[in-house]
PyMOL Python script that loads the backbone (N, CA, C, O; Angstrom):
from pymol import cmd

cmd.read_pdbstr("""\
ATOM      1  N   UNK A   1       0.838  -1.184   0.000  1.00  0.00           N
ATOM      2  CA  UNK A   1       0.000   0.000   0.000  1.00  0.00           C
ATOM      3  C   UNK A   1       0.883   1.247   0.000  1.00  0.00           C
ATOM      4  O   UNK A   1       1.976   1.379   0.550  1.00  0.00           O
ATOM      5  N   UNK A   2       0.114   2.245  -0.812  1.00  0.00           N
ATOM      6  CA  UNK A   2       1.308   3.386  -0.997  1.00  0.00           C
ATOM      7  C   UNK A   2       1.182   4.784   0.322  1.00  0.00           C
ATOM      8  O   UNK A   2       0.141   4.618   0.957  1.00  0.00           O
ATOM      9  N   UNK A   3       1.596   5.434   0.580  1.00  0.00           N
ATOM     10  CA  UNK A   3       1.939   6.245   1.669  1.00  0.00           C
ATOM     11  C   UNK A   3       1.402   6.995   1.307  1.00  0.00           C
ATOM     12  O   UNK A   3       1.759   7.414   0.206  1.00  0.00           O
ATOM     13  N   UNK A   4      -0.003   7.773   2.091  1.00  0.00           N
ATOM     14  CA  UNK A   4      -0.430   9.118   1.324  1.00  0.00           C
ATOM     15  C   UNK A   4       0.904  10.221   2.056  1.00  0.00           C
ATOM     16  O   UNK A   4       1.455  10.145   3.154  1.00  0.00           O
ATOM     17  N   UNK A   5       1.020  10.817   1.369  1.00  0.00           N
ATOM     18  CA  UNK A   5       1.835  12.204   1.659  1.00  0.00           C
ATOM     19  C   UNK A   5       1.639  13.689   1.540  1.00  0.00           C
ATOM     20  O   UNK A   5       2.337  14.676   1.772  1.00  0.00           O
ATOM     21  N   UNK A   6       0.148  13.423   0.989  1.00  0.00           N
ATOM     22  CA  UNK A   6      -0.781  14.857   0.858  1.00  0.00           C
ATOM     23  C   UNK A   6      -1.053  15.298   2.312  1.00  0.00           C
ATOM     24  O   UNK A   6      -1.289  14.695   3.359  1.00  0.00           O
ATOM     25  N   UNK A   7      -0.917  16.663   1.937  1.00  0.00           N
ATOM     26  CA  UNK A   7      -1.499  17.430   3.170  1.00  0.00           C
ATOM     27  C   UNK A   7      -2.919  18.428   3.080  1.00  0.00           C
ATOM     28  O   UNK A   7      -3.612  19.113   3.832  1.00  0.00           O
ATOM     29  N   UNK A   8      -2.857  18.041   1.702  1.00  0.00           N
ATOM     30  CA  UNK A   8      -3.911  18.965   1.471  1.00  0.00           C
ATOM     31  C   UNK A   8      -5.412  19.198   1.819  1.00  0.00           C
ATOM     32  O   UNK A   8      -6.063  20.207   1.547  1.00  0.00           O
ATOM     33  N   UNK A   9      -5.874  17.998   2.517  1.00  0.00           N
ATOM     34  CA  UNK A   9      -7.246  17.966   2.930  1.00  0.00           C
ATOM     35  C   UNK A   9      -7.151  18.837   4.848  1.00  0.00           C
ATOM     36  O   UNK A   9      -8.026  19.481   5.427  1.00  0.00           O
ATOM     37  N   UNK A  10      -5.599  18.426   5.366  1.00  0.00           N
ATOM     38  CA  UNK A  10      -5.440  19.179   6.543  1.00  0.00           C
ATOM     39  C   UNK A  10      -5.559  20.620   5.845  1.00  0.00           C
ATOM     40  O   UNK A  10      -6.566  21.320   5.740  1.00  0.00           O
ATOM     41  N   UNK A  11      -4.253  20.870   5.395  1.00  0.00           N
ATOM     42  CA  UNK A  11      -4.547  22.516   4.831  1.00  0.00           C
ATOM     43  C   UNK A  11      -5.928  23.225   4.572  1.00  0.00           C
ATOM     44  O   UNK A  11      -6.215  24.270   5.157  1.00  0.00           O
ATOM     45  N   UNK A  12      -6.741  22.637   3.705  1.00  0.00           N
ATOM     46  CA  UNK A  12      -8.156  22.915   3.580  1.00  0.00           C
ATOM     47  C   UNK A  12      -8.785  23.377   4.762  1.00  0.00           C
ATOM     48  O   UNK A  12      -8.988  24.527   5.150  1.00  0.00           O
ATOM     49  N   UNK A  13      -9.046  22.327   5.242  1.00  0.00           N
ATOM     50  CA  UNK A  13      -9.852  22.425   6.929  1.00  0.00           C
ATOM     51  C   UNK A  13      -9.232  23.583   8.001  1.00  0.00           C
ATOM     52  O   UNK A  13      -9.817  24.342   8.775  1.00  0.00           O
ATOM     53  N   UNK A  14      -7.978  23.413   7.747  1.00  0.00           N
ATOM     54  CA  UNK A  14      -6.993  24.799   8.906  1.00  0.00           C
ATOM     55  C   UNK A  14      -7.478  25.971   8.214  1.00  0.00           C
ATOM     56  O   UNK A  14      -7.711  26.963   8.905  1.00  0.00           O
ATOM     57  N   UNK A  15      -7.742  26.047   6.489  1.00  0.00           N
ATOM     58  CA  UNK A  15      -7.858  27.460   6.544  1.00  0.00           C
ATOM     59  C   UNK A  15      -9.367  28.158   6.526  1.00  0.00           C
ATOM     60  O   UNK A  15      -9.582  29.302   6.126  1.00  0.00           O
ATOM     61  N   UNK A  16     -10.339  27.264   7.025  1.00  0.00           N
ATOM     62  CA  UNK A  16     -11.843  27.378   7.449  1.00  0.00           C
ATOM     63  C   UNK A  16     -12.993  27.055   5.668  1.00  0.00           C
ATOM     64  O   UNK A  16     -14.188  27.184   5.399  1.00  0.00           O
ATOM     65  N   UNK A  17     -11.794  26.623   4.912  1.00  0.00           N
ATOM     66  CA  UNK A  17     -12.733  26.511   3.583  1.00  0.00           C
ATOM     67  C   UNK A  17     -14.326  25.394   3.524  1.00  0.00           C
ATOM     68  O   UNK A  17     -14.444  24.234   3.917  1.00  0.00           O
ATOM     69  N   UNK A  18     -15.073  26.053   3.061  1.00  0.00           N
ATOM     70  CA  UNK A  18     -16.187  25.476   2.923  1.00  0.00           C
ATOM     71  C   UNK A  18     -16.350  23.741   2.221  1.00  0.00           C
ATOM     72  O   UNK A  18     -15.736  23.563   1.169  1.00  0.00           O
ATOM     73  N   UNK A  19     -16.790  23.072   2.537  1.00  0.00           N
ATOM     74  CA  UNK A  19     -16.764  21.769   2.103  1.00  0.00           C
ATOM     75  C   UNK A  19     -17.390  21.149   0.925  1.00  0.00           C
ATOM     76  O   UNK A  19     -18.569  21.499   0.857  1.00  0.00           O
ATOM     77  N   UNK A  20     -17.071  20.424   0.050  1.00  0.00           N
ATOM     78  CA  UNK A  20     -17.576  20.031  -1.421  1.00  0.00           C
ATOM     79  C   UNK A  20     -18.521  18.980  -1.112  1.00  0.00           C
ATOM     80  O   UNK A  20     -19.266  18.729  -2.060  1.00  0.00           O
ATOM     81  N   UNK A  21     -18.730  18.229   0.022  1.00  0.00           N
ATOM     82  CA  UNK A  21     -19.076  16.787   0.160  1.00  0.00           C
ATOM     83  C   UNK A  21     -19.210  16.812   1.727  1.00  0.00           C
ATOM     84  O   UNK A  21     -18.307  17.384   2.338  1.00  0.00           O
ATOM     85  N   UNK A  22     -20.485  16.119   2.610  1.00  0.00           N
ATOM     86  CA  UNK A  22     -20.817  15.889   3.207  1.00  0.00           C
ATOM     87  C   UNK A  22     -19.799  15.239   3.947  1.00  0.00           C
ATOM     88  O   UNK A  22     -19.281  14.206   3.522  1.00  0.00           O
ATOM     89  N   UNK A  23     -19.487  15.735   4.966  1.00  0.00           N
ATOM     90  CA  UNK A  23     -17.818  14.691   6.032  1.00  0.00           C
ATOM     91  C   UNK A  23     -18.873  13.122   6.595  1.00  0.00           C
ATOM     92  O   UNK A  23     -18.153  12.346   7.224  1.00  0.00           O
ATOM     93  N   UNK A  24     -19.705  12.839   6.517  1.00  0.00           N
ATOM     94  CA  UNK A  24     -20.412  12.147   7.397  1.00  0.00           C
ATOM     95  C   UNK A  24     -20.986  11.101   6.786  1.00  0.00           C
ATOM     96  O   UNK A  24     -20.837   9.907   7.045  1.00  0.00           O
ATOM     97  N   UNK A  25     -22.067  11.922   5.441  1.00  0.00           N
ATOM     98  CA  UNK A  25     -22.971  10.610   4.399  1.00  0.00           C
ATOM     99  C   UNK A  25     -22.006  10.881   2.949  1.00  0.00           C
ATOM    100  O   UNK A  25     -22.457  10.081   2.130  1.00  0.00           O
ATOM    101  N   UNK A  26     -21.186  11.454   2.482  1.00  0.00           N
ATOM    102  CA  UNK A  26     -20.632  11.650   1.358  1.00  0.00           C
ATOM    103  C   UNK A  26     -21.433  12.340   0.581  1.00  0.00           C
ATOM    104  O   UNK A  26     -20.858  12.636  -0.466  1.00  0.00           O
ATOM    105  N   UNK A  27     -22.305  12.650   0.629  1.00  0.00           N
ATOM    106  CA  UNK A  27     -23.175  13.476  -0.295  1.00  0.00           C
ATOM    107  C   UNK A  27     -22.554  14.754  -0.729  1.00  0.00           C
ATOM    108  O   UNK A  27     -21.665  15.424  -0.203  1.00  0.00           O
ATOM    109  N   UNK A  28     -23.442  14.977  -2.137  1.00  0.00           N
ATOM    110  CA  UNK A  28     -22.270  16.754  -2.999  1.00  0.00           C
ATOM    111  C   UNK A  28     -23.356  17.574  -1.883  1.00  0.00           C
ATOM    112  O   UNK A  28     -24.565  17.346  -1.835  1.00  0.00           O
ATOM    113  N   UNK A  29     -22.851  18.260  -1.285  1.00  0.00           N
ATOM    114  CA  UNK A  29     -23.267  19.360  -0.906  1.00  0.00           C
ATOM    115  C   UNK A  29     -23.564  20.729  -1.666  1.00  0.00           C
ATOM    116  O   UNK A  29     -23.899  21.793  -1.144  1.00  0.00           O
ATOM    117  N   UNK A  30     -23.354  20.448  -3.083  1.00  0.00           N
ATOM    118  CA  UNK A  30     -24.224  21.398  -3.854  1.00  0.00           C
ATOM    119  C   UNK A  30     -25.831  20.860  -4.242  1.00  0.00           C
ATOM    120  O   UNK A  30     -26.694  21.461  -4.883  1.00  0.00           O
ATOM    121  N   UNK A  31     -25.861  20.081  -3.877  1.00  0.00           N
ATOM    122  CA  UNK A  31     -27.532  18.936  -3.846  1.00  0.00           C
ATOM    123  C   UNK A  31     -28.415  19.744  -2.482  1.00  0.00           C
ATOM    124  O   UNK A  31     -29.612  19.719  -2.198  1.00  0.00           O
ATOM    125  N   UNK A  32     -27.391  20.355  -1.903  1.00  0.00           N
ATOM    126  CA  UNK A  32     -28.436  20.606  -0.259  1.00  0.00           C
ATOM    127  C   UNK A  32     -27.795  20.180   0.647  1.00  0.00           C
ATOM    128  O   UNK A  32     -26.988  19.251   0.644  1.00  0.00           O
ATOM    129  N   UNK A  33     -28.236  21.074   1.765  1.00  0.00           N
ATOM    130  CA  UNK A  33     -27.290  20.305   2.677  1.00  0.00           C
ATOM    131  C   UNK A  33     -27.903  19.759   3.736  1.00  0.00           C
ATOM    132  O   UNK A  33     -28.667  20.446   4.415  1.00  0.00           O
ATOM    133  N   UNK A  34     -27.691  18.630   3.989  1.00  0.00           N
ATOM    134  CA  UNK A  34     -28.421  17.599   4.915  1.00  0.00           C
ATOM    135  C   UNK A  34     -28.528  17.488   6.398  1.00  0.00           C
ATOM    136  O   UNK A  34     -27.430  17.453   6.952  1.00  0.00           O
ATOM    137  N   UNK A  35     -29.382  17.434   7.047  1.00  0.00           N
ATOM    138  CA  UNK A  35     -29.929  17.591   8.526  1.00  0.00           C
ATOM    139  C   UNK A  35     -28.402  16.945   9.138  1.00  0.00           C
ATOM    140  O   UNK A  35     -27.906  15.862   8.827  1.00  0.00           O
ATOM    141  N   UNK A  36     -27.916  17.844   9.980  1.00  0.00           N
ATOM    142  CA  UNK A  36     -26.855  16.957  10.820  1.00  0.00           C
ATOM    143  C   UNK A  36     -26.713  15.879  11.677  1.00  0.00           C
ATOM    144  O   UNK A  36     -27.687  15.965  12.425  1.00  0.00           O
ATOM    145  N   UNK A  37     -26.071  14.933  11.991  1.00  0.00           N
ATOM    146  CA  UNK A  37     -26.712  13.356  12.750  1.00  0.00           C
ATOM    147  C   UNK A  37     -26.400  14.630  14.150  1.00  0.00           C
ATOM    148  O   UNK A  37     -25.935  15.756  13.972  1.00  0.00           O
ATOM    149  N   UNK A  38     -26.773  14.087  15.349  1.00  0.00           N
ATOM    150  CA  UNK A  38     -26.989  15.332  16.883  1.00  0.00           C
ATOM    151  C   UNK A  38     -25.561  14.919  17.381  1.00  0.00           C
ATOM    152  O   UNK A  38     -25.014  15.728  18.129  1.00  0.00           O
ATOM    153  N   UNK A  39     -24.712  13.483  16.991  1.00  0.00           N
ATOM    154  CA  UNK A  39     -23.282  13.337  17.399  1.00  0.00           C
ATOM    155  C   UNK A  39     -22.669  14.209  16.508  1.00  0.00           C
ATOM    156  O   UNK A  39     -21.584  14.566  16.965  1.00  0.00           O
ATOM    157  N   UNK A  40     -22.871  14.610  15.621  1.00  0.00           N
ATOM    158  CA  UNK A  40     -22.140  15.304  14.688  1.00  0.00           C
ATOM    159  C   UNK A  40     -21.876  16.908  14.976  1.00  0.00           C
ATOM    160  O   UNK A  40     -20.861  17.605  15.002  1.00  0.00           O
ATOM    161  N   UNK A  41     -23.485  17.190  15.208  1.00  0.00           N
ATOM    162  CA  UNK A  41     -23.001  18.654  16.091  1.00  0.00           C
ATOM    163  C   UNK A  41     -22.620  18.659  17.374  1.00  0.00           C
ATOM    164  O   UNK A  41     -22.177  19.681  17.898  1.00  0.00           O
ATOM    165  N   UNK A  42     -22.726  17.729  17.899  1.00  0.00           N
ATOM    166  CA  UNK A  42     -21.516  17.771  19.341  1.00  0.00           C
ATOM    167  C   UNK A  42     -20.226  17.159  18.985  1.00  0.00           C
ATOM    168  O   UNK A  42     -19.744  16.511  19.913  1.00  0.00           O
ATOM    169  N   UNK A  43     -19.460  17.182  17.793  1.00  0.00           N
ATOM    170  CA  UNK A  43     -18.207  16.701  17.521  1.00  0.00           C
ATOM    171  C   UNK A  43     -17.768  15.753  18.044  1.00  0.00           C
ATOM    172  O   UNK A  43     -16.581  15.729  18.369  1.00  0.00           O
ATOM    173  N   UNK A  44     -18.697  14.585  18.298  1.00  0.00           N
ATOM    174  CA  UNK A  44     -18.593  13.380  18.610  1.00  0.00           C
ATOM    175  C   UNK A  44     -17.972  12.377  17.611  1.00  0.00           C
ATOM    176  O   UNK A  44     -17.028  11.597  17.744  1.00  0.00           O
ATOM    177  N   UNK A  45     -18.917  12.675  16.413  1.00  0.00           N
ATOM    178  CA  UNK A  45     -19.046  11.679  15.198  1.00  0.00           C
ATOM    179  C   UNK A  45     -17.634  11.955  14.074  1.00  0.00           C
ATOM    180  O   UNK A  45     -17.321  13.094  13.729  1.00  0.00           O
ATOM    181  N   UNK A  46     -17.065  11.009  13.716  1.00  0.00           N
ATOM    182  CA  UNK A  46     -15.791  11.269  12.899  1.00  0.00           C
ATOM    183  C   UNK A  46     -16.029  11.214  11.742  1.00  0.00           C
ATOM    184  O   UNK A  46     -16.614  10.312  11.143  1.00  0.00           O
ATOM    185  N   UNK A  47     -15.400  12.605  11.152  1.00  0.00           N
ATOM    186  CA  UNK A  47     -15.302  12.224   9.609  1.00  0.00           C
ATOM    187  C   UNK A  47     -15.213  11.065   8.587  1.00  0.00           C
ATOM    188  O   UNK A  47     -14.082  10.713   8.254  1.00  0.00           O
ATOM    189  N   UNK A  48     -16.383  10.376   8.006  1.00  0.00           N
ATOM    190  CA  UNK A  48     -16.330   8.761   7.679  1.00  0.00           C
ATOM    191  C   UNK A  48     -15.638   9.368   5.656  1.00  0.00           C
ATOM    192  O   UNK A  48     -14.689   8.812   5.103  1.00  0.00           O
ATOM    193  N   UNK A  49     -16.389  10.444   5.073  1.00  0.00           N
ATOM    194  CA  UNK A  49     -15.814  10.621   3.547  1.00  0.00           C
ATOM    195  C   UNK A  49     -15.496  12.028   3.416  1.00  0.00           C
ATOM    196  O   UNK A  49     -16.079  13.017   3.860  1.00  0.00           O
ATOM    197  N   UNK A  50     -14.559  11.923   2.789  1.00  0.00           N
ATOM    198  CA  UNK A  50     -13.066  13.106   2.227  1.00  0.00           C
ATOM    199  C   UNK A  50     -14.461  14.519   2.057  1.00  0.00           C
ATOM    200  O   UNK A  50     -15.549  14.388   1.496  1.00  0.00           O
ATOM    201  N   UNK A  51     -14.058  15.439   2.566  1.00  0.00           N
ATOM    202  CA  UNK A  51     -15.296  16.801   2.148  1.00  0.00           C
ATOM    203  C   UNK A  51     -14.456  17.042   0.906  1.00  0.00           C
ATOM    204  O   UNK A  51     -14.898  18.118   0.505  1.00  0.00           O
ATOM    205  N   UNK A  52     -13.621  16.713   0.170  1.00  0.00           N
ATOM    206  CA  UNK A  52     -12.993  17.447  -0.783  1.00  0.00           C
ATOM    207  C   UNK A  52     -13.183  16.581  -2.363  1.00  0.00           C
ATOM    208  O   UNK A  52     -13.271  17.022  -3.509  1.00  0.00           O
ATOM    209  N   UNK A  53     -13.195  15.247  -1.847  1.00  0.00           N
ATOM    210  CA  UNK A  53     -13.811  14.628  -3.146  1.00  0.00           C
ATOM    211  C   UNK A  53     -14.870  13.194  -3.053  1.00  0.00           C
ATOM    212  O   UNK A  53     -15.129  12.397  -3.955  1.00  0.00           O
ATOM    213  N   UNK A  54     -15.436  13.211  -1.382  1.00  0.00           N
ATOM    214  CA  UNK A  54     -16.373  12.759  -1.352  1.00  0.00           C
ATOM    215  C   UNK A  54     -16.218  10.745  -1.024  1.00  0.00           C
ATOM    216  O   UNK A  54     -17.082  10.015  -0.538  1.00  0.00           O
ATOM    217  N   UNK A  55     -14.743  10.344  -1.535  1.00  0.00           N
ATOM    218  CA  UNK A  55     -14.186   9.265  -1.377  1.00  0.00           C
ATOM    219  C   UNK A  55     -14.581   8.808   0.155  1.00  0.00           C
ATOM    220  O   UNK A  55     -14.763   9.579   1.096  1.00  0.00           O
ATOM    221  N   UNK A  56     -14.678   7.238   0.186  1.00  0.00           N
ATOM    222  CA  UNK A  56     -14.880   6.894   1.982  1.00  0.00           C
ATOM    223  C   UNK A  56     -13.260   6.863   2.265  1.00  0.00           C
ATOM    224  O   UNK A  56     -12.276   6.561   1.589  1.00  0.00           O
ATOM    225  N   UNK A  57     -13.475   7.310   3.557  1.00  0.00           N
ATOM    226  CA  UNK A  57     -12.074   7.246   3.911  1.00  0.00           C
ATOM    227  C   UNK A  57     -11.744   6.358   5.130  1.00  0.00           C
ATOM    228  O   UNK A  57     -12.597   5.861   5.864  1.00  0.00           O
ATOM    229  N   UNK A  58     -10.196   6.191   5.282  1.00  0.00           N
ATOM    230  CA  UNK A  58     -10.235   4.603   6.581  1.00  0.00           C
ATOM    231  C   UNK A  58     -10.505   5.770   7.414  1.00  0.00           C
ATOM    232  O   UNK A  58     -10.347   6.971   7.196  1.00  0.00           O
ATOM    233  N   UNK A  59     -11.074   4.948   8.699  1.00  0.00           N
ATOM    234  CA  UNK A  59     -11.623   5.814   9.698  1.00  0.00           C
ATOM    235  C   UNK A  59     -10.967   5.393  10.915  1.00  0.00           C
ATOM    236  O   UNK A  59     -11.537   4.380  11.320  1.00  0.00           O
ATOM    237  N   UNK A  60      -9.921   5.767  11.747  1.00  0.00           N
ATOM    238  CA  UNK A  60      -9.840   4.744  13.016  1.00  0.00           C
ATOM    239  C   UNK A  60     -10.224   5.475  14.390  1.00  0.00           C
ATOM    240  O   UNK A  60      -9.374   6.209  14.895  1.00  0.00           O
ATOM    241  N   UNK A  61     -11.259   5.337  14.914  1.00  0.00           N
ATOM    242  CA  UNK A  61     -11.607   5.392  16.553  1.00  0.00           C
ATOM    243  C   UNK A  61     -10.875   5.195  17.694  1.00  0.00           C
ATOM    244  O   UNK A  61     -10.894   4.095  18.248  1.00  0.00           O
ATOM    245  N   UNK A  62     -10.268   6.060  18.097  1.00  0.00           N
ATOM    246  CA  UNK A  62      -9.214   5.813  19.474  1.00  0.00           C
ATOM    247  C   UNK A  62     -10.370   6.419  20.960  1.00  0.00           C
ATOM    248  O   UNK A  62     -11.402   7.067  21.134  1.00  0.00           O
ATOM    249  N   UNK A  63      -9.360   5.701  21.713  1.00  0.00           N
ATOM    250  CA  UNK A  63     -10.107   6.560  23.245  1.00  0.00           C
ATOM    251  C   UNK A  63     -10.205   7.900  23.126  1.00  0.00           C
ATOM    252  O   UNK A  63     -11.224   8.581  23.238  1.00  0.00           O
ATOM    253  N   UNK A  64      -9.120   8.245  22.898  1.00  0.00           N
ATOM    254  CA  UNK A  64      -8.461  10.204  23.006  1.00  0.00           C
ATOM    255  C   UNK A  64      -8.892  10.598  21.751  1.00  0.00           C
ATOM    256  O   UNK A  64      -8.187  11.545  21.404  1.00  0.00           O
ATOM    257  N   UNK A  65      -9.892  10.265  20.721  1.00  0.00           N
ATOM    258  CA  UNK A  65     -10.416  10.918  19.637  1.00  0.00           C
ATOM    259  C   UNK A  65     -10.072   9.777  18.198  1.00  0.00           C
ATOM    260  O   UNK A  65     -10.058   8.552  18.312  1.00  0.00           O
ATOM    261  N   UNK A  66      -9.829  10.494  16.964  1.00  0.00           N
ATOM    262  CA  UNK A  66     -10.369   9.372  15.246  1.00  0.00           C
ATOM    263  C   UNK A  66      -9.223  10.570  14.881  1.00  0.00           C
ATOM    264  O   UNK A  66      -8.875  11.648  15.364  1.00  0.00           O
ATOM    265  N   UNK A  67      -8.843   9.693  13.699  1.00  0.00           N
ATOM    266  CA  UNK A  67      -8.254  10.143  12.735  1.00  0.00           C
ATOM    267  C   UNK A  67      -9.064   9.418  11.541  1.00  0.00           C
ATOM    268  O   UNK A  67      -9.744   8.418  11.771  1.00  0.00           O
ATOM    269  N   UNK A  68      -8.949   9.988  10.237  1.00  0.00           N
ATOM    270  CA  UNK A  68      -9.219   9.585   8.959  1.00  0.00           C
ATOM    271  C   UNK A  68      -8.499  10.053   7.716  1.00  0.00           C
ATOM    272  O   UNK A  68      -8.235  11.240   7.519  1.00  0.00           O
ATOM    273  N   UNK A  69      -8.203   9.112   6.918  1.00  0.00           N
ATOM    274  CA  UNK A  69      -7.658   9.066   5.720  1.00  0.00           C
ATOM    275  C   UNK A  69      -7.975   8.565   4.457  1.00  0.00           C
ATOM    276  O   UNK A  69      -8.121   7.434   3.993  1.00  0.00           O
ATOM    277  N   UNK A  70      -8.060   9.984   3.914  1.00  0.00           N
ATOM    278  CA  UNK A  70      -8.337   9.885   2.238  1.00  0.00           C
ATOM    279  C   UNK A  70      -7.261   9.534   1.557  1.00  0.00           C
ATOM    280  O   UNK A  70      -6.133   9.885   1.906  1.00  0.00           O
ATOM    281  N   UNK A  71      -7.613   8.457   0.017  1.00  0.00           N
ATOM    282  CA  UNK A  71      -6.201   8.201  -0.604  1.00  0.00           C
ATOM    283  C   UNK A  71      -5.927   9.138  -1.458  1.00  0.00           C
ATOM    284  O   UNK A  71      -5.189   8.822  -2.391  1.00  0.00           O
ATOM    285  N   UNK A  72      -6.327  10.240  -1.400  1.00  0.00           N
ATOM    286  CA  UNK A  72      -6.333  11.408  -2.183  1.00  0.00           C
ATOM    287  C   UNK A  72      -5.731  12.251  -1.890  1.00  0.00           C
ATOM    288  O   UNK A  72      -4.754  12.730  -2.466  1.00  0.00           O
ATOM    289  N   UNK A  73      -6.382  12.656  -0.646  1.00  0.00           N
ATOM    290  CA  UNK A  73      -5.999  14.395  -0.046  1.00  0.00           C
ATOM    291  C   UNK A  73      -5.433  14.328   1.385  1.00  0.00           C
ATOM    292  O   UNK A  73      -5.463  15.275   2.171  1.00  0.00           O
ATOM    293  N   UNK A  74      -4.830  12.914   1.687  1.00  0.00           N
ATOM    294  CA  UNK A  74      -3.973  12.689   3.106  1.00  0.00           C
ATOM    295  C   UNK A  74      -5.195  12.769   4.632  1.00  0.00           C
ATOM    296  O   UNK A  74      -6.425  12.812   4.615  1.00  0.00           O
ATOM    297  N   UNK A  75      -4.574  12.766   5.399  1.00  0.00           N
ATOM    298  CA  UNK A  75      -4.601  12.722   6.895  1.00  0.00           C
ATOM    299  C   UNK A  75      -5.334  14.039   7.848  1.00  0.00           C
ATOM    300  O   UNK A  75      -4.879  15.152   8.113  1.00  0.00           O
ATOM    301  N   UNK A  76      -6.698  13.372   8.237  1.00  0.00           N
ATOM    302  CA  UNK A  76      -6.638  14.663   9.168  1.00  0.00           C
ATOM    303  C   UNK A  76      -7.203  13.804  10.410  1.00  0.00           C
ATOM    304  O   UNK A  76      -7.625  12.657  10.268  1.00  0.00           O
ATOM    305  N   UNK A  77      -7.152  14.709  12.049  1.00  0.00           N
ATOM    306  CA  UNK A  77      -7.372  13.831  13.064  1.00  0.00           C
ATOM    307  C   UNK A  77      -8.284  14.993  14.108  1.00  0.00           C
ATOM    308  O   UNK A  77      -8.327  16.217  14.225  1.00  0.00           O
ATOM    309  N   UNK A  78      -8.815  14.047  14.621  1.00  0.00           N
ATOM    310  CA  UNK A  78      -9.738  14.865  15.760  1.00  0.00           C
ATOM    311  C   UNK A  78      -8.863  16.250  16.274  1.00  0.00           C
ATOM    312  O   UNK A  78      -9.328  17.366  16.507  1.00  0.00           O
ATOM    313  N   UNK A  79      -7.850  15.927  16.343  1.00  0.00           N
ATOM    314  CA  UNK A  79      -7.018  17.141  17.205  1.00  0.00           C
ATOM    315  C   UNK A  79      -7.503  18.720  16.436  1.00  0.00           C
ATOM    316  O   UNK A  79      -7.589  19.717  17.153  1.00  0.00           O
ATOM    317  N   UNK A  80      -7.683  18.771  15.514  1.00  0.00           N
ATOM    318  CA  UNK A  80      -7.827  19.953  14.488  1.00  0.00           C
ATOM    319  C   UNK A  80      -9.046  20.723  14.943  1.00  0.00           C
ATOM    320  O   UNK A  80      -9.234  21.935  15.059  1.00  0.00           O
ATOM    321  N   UNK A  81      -9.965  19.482  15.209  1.00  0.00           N
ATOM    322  CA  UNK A  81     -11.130  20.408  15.582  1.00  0.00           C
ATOM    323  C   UNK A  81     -11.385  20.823  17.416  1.00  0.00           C
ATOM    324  O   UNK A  81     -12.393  21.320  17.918  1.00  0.00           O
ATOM    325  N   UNK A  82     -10.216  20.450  18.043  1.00  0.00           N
ATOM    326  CA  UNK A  82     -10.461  21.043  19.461  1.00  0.00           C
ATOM    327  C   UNK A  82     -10.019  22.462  19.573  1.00  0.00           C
ATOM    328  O   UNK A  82      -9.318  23.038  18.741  1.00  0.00           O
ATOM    329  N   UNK A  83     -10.620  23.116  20.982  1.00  0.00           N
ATOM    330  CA  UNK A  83      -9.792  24.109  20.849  1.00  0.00           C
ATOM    331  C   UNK A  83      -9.352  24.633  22.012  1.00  0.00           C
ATOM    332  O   UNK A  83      -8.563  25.578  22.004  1.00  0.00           O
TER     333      UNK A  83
END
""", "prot")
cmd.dss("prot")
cmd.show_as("cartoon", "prot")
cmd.util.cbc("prot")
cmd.orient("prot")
């Protein structure tokens, strides 16, 4: 398996850009944008597909928070969204 080395889906998200694709059901978010699951607005629920091209991405669940990875646009992890 090859090494993603993109950073670009972190970059995206750090610089507050609006999303192409639903982080949750994959859906285009130019279709509408869909009722939020209630874990989702309490930043419970982890990003399951890429907001940038909609791909499912691996998802892994830790105690201390999720990371997820697109084979596209690299690595992003719960840490990003605390504050």
């Amino acid at each position: 398996m090859r090494a993603v080395t993109s950073t670009e889906l972190r970059d995206h998200l750090l610089r507050g850009k609006p999303y192409a694709f639903d982080p949750y059901r994959g859906t285009d978010l130019a279709q509408g944008v869909p009722r939020p699951f209630k874990a989702a607005k309490l930043g419970l629920e982890p990003f399951r597909y890429c907001p940038l091209c909609g791909r499912r991405m691996v998802t892994q669940v830790l105690p201390n928070g999720w990371t997820a990875r697109c084979s596209r646009h690299g690595e992003i992890s719960s840490y990003l969204f605390e504050h």
